[in-house]
N, C-alpha and C positions, 0 to 999 in steps of 0.2 A: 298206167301208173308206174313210174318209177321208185321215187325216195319221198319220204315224207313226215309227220306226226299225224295218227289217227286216236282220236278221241273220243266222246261223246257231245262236250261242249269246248270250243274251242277259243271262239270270240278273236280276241287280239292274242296273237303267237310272235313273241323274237325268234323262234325257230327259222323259218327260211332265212330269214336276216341273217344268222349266225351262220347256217351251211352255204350260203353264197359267199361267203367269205372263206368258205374250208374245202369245197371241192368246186367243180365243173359239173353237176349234175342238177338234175330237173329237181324239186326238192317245194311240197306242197302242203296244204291241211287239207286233212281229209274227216269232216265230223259223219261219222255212224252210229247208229243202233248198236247194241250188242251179237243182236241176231245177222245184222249185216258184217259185221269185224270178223263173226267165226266163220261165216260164207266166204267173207276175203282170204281169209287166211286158210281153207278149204282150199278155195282158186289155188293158190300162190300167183294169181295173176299183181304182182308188183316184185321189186329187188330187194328193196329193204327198206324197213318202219319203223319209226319210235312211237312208242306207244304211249299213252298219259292215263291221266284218271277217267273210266275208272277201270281201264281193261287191264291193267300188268299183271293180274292174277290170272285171267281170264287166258292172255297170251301163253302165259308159262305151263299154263294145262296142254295146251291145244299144238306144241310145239313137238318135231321128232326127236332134237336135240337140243339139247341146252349144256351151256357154260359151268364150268365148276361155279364161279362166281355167279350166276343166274341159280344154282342152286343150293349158292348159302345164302341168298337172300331172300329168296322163295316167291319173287316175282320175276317177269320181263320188261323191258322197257325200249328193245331194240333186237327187229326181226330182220333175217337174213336168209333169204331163197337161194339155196345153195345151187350150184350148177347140175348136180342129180335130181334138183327138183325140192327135197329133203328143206324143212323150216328148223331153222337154226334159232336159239333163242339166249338173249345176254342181257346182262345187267349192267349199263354204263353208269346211270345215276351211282351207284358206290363209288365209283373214283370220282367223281364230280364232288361230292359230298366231303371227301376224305380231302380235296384243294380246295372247298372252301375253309372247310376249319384249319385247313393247315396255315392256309393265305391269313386268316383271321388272327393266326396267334391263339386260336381257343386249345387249350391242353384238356384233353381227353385219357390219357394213358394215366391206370391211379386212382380215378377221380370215380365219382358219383351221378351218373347222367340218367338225367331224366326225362323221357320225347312224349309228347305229347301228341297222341292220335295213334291209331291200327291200322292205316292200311298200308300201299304201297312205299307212300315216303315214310312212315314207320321203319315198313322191313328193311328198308335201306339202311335208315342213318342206326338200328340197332345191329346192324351186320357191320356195319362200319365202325361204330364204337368198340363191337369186339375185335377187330383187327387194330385198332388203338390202344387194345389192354385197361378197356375202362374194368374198375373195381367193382362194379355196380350197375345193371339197365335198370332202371325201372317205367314201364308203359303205361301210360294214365291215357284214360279215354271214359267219354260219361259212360259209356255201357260195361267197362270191365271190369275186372275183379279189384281195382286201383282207381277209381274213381278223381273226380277234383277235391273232393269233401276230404280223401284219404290224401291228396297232395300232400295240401299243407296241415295234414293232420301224424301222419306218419315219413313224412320225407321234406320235412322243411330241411332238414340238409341237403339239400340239392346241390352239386356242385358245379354243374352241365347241365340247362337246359337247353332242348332242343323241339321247336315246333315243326312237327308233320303234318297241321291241319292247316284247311283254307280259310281259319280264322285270323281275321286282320288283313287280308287282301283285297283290292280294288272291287268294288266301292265302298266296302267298309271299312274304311281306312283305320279309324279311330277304334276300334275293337281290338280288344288282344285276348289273348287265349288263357294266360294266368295272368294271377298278380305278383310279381317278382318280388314287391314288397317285403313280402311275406317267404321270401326264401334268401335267408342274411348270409347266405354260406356260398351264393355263386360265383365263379371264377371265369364265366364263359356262359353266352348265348348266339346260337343260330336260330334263325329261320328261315325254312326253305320259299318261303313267297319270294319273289322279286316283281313284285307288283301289288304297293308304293315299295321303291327302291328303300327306306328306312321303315317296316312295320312300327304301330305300336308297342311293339314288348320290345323292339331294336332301339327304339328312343328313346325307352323307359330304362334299360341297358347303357345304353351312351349317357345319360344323366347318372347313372351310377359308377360311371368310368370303368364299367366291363369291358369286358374285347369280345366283341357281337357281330354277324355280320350276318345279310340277308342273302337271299339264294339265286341272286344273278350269276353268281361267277360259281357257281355248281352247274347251273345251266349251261352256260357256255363250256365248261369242264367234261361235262358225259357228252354235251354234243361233239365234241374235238374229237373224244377215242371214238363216239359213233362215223362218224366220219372215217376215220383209219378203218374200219370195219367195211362200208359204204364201196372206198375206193380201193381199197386193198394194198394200201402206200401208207408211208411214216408220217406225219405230221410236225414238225417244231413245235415242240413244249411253247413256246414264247408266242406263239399266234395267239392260244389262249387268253394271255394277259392282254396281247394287243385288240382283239375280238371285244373280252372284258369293257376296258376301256373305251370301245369307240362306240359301243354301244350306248354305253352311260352317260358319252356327253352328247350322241344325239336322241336321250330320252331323256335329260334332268332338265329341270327348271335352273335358271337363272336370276336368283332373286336379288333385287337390291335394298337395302337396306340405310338409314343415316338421316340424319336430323332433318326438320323442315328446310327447304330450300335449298339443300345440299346437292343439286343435281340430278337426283333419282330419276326425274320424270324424260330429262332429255338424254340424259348417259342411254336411259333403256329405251327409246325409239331406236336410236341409233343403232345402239348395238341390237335392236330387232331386225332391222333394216340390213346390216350386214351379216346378218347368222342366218337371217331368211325363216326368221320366228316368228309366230304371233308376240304382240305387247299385250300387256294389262295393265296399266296403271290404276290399282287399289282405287285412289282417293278420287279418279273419275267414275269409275262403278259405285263408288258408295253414293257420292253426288248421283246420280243417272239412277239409284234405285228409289233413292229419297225425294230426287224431286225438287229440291237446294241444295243450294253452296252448301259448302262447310262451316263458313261462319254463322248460315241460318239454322244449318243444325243445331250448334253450339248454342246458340239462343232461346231457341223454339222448345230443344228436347232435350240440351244437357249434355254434358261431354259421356255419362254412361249412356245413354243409347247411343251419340258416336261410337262409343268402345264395341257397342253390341253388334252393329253395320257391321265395321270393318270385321271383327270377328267371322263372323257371316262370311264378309264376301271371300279372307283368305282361305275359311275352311273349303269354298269350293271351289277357287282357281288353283289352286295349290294343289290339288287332287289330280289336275292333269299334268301332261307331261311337254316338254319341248317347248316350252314359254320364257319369255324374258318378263319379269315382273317386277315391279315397281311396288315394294308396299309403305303405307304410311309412315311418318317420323317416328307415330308412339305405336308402331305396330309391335315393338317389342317390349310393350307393357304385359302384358298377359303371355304368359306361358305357354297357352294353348296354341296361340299366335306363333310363335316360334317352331313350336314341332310339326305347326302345319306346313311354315317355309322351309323347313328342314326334312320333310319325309320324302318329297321328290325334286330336293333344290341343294344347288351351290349356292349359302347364302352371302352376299359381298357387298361388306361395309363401304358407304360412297362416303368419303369425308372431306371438309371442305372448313379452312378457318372460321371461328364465332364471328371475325369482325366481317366475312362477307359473305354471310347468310344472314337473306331480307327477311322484316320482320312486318311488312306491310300485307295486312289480309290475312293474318294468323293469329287465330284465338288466343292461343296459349305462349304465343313470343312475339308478343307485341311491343317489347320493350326490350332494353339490355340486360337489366336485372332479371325476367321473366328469364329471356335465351339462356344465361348463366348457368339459372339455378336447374333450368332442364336440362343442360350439359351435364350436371353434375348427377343429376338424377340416372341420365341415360347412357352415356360413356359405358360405365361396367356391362348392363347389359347390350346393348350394339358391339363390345368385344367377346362377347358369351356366345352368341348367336352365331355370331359372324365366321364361315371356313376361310373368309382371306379378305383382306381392307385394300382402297386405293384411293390416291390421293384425287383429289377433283379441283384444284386451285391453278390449274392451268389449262393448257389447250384441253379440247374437248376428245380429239384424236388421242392422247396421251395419256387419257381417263378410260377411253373405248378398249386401247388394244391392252391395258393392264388389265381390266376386268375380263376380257376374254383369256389372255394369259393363266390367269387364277382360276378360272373358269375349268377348262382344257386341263391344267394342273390337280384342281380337285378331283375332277370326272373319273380319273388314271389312277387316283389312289386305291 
């Protein structure tokens, strides 16, 4: 054993992804027991660890030395077998933590933050809020003396939320941890999941035009100085960003979006075909679950149970990652719909002139007047949804390589 993350459960990790980009070393997961981590670290038979949930408390007991910063946060998260032998113990997550909010735009310094959950991402981001000069922690967890009940009952002035739990992460996508609703005073949201890449309380945030940001680019942030650590060399500040970024456009969906007959279905084989994606196109899995067409839907069951299908099928393609996706014309009727194409998607408007999108074989635009008046319905939201539009009225190469452009463009931001 060399370089690693050891955990308890570990499932899918961007860890090694991220250190094969930042050093030349062997770099693994390693899931244990607890009983097993303290025997390891007993050993010192490896070089150096990052540790996750739910050992960082565990590490920092069991350690000879530790970091001033490892000891104002009161956990570890990155072990180092010193050449005497001696376990060294540091906290990288706090700088990780301190470039996403900073990346984010979230102002902390002054302010009123409020984190949700106790344990290790707790100690973090409240050690890192006091290194930001926040005016105010306050620690809400259902078993502590701050409860959710006391939330929003004595700190609806929140000004800074921040989530430390694994509420709202893969596969609960749709869970969030508070109701932001109910806190009119916020200036700023993180959450440290990065997986779905936009949590629910991050959506729920971006609909209120917060500045919010989820916790890929903290990850990639502690892993960069764990790395400096690792190989005992400088790193470029700027890899980080580039790391950031190249992750996100080969883990985001690619969703399209735009009126019936606009192109959706062939722009996105293609561009599957040359990204080396899986396709989904929606309105064949609703067909393929039902059993009929679309227009026997429409007859048989009614355009709300269509609405119900498609519902359905984008709340669970949308969940994975690395897809090029096709969703339906009125996929952006329902709300829900939208933050599901938005939680792990670059979503891009395909648009293509009224007078040459067919109208033959379609329920609801079977006419000019029909097509019209659902332009006029749907225009604002297909601009709402949408991180970036392209035209589709000419060659089909010249549709592909813009949506990929926009694509690659979004991913970076």
């Amino acid at each position: 054993m060399q370089y690693g993350l050891i955990g308890a459960k570990l499932g899918h990790s961007y860890s090694p992804a991220i250190h094969a980009r930042l050093g030349d070393y062997d770099y693994r997961l390693y899931e244990r027991t607890e009983a097993a981590f303290i025997n390891l670290m007993a050993s010192r038979q490896f070089r150096g660890l990052n540790v996750t949930i739910p050992y960082k408390v565990v590490a920092y007991e069991h350690c000879d030395a530790l970091s001033d910063t490892a000891r104002e946060v009161g956990c570890v998260n990155t072990l180092i077998v010193r050449p005497d032998g001696t376990l060294y113990g540091h906290n990288t997550d706090i700088g990780g933590f301190m470039a996403l909010a900073k990346r984010s735009g979230v102002e902390i310094a002054g302010k009123k933050c409020v984190i949700l959950g106790s344990g290790g991402a707790s100690m973090t981001a409240q050690a890192a809020c006091r290194r930001f000069g926040a005016r105010e922690i306050v620690v809400v967890s259902r078993k502590g003396p701050v409860d959710y009940a006391a939330l929003y009952r004595d700190h609806a002035d929140a000004e800074v939320l921040v989530n430390a739990t694994p509420v709202g992460m893969y596969p609960n996508n749709d869970q969030s941890p508070a109701d932001i609703s109910r806190l009119p005073n916020l200036t700023g949201v993180l959450d440290v999941i990065y997986n779905p890449d936009r949590t629910a309380l991050i959506l729920d945030a971006e609909a209120r035009g917060i500045p919010c940001a989820g916790g890929m680019y903290m990850l990639v942030g502690q892993a960069w100085e764990a790395a400096e650590l690792f190989t005992g060399r400088a790193i470029p500040d700027a890899v980080t960003d580039e790391i950031y970024g190249t992750l996100r456009a080969e883990a985001l969906n690619l969703v399209l979006i735009g009126m019936p007959g606009s192109g959706k279905s062939s722009t996105g084989r293609m561009l599957a075909a040359q990204m080396g994606r899986d396709f989904v196109d929606c309105d064949a899995e609703i067909v393929r679950r039902a059993r009929m067409t679309i227009p026997e839907i429409f007859a048989s069951r009614g355009e709300g149970a269509f609405r119900e299908l498609e519902s359905a099928v984008l709340s669970e393609v949308c969940k994975e990652k690395s897809r090029v996706i096709a969703a339906g014309g009125g996929a952006v009727l329902r709300p829900e719909n939208v933050r599901a194409m938005r939680q792990n998607g670059v979503v891009v408007w395909v648009k293509r002139p009224l007078e040459a999108l067919p109208m033959d074989g379609r329920p609801l635009s079977s006419g000019r007047a029909a097509l019209e008046a659902m332009w006029v319905e749907r225009e604002p939201l297909y601009r709402a949804a949408a991180d970036a539009a392209i035209d589709n009225d000419g060659e089909h190469a010249a549709a592909i390589a813009a949506a990929k452009e926009a694509f690659y463009e979004a991913a970076h931001r």
